[in-house]
One Martini backbone bead per residue (centre of mass of N, CA, C, O) as a GRO file, in nm:
protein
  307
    1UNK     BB    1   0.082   0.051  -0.029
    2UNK     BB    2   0.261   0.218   0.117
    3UNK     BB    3   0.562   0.277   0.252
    4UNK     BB    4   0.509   0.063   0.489
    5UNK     BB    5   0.385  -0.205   0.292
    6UNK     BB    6   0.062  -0.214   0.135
    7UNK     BB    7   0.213  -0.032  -0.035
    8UNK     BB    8   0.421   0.160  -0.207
    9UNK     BB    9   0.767   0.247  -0.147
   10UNK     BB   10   0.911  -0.028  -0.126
   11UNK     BB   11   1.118  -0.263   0.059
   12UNK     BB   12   1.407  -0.318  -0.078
   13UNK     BB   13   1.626  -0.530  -0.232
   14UNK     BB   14   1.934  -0.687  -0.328
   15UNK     BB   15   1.988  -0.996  -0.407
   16UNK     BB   16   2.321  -0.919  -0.453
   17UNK     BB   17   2.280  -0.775  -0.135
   18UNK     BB   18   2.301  -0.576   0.160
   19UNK     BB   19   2.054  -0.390   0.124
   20UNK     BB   20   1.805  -0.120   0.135
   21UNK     BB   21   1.470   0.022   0.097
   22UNK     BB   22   1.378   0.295   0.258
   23UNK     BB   23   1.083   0.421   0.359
   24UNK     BB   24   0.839   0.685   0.362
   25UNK     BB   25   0.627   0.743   0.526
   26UNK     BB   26   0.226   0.726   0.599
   27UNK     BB   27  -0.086   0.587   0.709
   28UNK     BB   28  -0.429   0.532   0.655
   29UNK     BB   29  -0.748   0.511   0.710
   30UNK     BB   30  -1.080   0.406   0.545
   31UNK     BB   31  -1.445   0.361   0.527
   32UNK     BB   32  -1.675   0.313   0.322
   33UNK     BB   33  -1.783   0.060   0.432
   34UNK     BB   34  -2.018  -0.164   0.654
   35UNK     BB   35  -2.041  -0.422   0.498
   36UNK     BB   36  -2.062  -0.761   0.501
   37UNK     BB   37  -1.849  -1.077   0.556
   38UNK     BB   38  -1.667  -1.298   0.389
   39UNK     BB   39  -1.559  -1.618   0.525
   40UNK     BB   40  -1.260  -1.787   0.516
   41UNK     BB   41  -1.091  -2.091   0.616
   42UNK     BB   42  -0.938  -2.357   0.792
   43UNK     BB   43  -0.992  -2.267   1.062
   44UNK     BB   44  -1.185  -2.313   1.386
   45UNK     BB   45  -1.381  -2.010   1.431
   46UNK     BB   46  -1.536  -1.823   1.571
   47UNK     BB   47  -1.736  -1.565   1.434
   48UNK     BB   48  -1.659  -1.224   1.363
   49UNK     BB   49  -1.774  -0.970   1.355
   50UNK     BB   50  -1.768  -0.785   1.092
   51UNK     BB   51  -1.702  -0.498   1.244
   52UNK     BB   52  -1.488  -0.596   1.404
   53UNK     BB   53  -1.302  -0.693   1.172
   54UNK     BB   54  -1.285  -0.430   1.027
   55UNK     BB   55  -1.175  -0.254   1.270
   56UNK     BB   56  -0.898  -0.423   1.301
   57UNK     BB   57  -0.801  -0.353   1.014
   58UNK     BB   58  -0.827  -0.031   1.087
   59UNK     BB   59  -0.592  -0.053   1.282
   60UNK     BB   60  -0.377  -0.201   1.154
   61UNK     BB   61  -0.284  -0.053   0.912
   62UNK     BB   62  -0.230   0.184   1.102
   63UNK     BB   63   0.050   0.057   1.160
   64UNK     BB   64   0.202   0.204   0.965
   65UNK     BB   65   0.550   0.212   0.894
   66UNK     BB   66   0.866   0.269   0.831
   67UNK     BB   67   1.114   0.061   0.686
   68UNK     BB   68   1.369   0.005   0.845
   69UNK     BB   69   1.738  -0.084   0.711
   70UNK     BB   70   2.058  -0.226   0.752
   71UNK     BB   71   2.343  -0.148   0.628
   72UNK     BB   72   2.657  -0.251   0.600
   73UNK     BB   73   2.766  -0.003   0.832
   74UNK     BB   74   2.461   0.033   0.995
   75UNK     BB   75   2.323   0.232   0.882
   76UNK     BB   76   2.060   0.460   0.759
   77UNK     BB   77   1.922   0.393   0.447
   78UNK     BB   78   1.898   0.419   0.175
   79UNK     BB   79   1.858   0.206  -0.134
   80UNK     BB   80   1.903  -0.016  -0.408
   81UNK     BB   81   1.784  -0.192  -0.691
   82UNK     BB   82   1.883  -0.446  -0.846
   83UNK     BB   83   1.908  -0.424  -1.203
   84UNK     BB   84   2.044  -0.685  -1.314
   85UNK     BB   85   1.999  -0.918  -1.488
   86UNK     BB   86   1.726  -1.150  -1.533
   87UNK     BB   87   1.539  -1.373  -1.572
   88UNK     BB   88   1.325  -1.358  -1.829
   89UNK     BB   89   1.374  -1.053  -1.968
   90UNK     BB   90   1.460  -0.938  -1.661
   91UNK     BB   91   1.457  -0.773  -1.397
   92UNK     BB   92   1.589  -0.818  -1.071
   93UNK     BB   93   1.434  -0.823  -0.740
   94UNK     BB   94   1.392  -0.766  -0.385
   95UNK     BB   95   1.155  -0.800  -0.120
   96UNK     BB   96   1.003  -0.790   0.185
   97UNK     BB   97   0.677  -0.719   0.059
   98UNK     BB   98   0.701  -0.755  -0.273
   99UNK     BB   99   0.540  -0.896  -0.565
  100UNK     BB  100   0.604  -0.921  -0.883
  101UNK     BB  101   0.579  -0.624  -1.112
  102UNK     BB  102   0.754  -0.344  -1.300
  103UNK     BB  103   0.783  -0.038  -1.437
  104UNK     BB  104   1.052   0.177  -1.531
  105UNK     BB  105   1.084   0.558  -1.585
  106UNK     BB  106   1.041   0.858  -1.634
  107UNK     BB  107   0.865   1.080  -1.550
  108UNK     BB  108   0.577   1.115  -1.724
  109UNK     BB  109   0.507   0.842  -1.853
  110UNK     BB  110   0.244   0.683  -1.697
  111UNK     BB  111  -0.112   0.674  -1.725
  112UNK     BB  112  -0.161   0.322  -1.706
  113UNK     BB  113  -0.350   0.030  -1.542
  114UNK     BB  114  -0.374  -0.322  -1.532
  115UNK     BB  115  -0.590  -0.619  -1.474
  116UNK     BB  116  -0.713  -0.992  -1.412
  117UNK     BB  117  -0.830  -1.157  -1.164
  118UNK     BB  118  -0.873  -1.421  -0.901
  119UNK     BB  119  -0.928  -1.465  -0.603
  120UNK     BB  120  -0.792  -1.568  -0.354
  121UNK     BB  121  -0.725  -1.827  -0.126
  122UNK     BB  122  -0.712  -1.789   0.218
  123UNK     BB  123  -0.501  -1.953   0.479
  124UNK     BB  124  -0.570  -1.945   0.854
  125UNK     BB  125  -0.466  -1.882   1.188
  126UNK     BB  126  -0.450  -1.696   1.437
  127UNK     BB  127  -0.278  -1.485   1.276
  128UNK     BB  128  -0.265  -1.156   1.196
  129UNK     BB  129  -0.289  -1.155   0.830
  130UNK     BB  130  -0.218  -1.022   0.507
  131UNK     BB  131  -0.316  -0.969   0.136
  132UNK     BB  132  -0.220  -0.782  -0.118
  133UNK     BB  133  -0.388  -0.728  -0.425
  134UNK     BB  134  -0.251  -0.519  -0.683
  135UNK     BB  135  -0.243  -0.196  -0.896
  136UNK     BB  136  -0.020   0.065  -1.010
  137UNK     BB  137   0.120   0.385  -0.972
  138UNK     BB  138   0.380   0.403  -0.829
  139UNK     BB  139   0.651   0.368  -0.557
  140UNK     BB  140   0.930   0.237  -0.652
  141UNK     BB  141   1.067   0.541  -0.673
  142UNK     BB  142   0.846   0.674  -0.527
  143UNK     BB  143   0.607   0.807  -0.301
  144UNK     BB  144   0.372   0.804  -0.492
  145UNK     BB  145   0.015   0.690  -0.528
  146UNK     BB  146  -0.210   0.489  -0.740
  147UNK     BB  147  -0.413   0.243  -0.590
  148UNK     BB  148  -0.569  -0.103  -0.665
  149UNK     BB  149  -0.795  -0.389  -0.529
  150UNK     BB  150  -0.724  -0.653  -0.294
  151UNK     BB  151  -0.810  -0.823   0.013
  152UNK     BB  152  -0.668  -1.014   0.294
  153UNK     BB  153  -0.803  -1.111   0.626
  154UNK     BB  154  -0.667  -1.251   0.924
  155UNK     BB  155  -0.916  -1.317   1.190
  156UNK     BB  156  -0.948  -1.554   1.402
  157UNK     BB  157  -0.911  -1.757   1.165
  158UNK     BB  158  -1.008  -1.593   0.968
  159UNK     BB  159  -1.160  -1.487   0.638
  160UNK     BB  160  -1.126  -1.142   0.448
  161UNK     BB  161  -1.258  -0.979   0.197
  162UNK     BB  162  -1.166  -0.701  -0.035
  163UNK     BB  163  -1.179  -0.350  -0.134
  164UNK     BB  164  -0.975  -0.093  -0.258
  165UNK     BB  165  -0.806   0.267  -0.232
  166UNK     BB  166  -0.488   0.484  -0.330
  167UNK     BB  167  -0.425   0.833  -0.321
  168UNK     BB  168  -0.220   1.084  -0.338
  169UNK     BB  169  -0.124   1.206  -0.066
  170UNK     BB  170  -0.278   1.094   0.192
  171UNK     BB  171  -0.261   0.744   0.224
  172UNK     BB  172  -0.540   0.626   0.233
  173UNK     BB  173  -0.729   0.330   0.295
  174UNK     BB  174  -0.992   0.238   0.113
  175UNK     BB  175  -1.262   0.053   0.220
  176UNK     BB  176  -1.555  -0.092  -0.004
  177UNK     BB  177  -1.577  -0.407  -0.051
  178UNK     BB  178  -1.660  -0.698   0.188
  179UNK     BB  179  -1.774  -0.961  -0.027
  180UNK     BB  180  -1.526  -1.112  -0.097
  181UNK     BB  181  -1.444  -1.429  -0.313
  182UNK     BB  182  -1.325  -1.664  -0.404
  183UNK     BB  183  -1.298  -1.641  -0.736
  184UNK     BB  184  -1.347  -1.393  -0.828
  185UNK     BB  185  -1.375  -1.130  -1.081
  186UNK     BB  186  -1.089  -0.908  -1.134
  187UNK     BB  187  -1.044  -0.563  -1.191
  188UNK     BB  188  -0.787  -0.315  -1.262
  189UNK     BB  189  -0.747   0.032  -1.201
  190UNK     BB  190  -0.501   0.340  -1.342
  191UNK     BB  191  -0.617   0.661  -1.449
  192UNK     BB  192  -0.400   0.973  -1.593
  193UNK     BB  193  -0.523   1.304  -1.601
  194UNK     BB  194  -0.309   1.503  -1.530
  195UNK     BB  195  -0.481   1.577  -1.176
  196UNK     BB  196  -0.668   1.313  -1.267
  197UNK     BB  197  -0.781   0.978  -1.108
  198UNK     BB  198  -0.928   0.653  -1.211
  199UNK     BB  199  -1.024   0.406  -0.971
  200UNK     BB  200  -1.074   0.114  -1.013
  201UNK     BB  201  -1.297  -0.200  -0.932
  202UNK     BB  202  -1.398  -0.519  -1.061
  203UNK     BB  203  -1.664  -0.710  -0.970
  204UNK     BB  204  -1.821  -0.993  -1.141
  205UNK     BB  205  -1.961  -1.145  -0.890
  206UNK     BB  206  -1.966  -0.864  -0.737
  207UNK     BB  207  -2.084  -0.547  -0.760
  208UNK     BB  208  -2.083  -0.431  -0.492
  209UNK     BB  209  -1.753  -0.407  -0.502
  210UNK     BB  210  -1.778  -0.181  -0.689
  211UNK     BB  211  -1.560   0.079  -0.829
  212UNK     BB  212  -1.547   0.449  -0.881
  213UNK     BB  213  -1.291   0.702  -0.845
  214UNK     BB  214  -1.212   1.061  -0.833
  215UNK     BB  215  -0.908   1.194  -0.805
  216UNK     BB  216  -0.659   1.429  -0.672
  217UNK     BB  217  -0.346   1.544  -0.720
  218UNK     BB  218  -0.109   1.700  -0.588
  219UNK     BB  219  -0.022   1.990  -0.693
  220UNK     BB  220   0.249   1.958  -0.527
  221UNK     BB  221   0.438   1.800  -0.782
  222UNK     BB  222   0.241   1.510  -0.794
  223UNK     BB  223   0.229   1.292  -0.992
  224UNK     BB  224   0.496   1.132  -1.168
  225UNK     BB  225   0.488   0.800  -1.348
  226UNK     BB  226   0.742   0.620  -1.311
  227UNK     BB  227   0.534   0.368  -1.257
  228UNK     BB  228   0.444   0.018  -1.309
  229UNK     BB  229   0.211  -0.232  -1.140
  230UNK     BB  230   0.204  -0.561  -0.988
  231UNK     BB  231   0.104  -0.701  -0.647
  232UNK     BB  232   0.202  -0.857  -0.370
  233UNK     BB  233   0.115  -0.780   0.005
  234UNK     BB  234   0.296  -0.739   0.251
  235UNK     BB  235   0.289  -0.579   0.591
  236UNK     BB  236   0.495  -0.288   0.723
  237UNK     BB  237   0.643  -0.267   1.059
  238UNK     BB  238   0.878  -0.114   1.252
  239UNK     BB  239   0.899  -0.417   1.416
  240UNK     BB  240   0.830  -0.528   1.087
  241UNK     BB  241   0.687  -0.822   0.909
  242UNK     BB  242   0.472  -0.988   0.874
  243UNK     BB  243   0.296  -1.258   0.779
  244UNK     BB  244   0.244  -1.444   0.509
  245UNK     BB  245  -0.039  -1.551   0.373
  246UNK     BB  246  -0.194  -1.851   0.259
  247UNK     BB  247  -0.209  -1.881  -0.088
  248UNK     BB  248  -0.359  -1.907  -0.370
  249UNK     BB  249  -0.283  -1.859  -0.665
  250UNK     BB  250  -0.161  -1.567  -0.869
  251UNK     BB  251  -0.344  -1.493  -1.173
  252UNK     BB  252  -0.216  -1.288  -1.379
  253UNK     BB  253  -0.412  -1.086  -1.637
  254UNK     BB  254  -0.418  -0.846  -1.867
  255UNK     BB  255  -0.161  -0.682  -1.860
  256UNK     BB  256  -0.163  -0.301  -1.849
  257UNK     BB  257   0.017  -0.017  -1.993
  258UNK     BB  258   0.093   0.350  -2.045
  259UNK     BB  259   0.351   0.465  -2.234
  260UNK     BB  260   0.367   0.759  -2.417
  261UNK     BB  261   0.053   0.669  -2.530
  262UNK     BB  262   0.116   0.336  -2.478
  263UNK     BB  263   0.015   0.049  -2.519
  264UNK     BB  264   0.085  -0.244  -2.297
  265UNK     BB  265   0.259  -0.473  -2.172
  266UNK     BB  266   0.455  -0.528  -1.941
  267UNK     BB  267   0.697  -0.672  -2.141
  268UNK     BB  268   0.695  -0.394  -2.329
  269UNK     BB  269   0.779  -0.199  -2.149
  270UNK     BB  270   0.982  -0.022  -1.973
  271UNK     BB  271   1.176  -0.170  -1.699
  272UNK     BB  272   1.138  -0.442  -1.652
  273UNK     BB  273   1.041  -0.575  -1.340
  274UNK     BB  274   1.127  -0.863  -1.088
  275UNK     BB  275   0.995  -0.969  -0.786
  276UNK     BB  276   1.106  -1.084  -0.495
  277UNK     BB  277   1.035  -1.227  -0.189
  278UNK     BB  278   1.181  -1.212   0.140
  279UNK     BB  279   1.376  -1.290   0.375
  280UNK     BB  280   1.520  -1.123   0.650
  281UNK     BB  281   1.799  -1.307   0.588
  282UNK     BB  282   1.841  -1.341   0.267
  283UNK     BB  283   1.806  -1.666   0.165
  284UNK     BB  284   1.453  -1.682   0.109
  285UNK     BB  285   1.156  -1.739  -0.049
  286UNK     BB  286   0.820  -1.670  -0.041
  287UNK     BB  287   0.776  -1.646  -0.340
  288UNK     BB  288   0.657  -1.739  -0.694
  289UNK     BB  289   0.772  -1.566  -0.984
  290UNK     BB  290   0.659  -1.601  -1.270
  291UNK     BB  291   0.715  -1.520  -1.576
  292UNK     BB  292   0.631  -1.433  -1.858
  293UNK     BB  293   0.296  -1.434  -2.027
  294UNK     BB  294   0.128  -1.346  -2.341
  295UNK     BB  295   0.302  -1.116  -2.422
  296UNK     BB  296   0.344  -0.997  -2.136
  297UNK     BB  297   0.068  -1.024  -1.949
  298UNK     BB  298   0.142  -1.289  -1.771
  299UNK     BB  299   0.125  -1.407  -1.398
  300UNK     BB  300   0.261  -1.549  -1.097
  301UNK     BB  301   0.164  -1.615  -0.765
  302UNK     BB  302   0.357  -1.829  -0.489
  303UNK     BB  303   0.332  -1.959  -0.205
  304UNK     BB  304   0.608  -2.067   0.069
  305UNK     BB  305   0.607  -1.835   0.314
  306UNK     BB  306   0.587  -1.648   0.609
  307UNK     BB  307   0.913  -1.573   0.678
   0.00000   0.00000   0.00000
């Protein structure tokens, strides 16, 4: 989310390297509905009440700080991403928090990102994990964010699912559909004209989920446009990074960005650049991030640990 971890200026660090990129800024929470959730888990835990859940998330969500991490000399500072020629023709790079594709160019390139998935099914256990996948502009490089997706909460053993979305400059996560169920069908999109976006979420299998918001980004400065993302994420706070919950293969298709007025598969894009989430010791992988298919619109991200 923002830059402390849900999703913002991701906090990466470089396969081949010891050191890590520490974003700054902080996000807040906002529910637009308040409507029933529908819960899925493995773990046989008596379900809490709907409110309760959301109330928890946005709980959870507000507890997000800048991921600080240290350099090979002891000090803080940011990082920067390896780009060095990874396999299957992109960059790649490794990250405590997020997994998935970016394409990056200079500012002002980007002006339009889209996906369509089926949403995962998360298996909870006792602790409190999230699971976001979105699509979005900026981030990768830069502070502003304009993102939305689905997210996956796992609260008392049980699982729920959301549609949301966030905006520079507030970096409010805005939760907006609750009745999300695995298996639907999310198509995912962030437009920019200007300095006004379009954040569209589209659940086709329950309409109730979907939303279409018009937003307006920060006078000064402005959103950037230098990276175009597709990213499943888990959250960082100042104390650590959570635990990645257990879900079922992430199957990104029709993945398209739009740079200096042409549109594009991932594959196409300038900078395509490979995600992989890693554990705390930079060791081994969270997930398996697979190459693209598809003439570069398409790829996968399957669980394999969670710390």
């Amino acid at each position: 989310m923002t830059p402390w971890g849900l999703r913002g200026r991701r906090a990466v660090l470089a396969l081949a390297a010891a050191t890590a990129l520490a974003a700054g800024g902080t996000a807040a929470v906002a529910t637009a509905t308040a409507g029933g959730i529908s819960a899925h888990g493995a773990t046989a835990h008596r379900s809490a009440p709907a409110a309760q859940v959301q109330a928890a998330l946005v709980r959870y969500l507000s507890m997000g700080k800048p991921l600080a991490t240290l350099s090979s000399d002891g000090g803080l500072r940011p990082g920067s991403p390896d780009k060095s020629a990874g396999p299957r023709g992109s960059a790649q790079v490794g990250s405590y928090n997020w997994s998935g594709y970016a394409d990056t160019a200079a500012p002002g390139t980007f002006t339009a990102v889209s996906a369509t998935w089926r949403q995962p099914a998360t298996i909870c256990s006792s602790e409190q994990r999230l699971t976001a996948t979105w699509v979005g502009l900026d981030g990768f490089t830069d502070s502003t964010v304009e993102q939305d997706g689905t997210l996956a909460y796992c609260f008392e053993g049980q699982a729920s699912y959301y549609t949301w979305w966030e905006m520079y400059p507030t970096n409010s996560v805005v939760v907006v559909g609750s009745a999300v169920t695995p298996g639907d069908l999310i198509k995912a999109s962030v437009t920019g004209s200007g300095g006004s976006y379009t954040l569209s979420v589209t659940d086709a299998s329950r309409p109730s989920n979907s939303f279409s918001t018009v937003q307006a980004c920060a006078p000064a400065g402005g959103c950037e446009g230098s990276s175009a993302e597709w990213i499943a994420e888990r959250p960082a706070f100042s104390i650590g990074v959570a635990p990645l919950s257990v879900f079922t293969p992430w199957l990104v298709s029709d993945a398209s960005q739009t740079a200096n007025g042409t549109k594009g598969s991932i594959g196409s894009g300038p900078g395509a650049t490979e995600i992989t989430m890693v554990d705390a010791t930079q060791t081994y992988a969270l997930d398996n991030v697979s190459g693209l298919r598809f003439r570069g619109a398409s790829f996968s991200a399957r669980w394999l640990n969670s710390y």
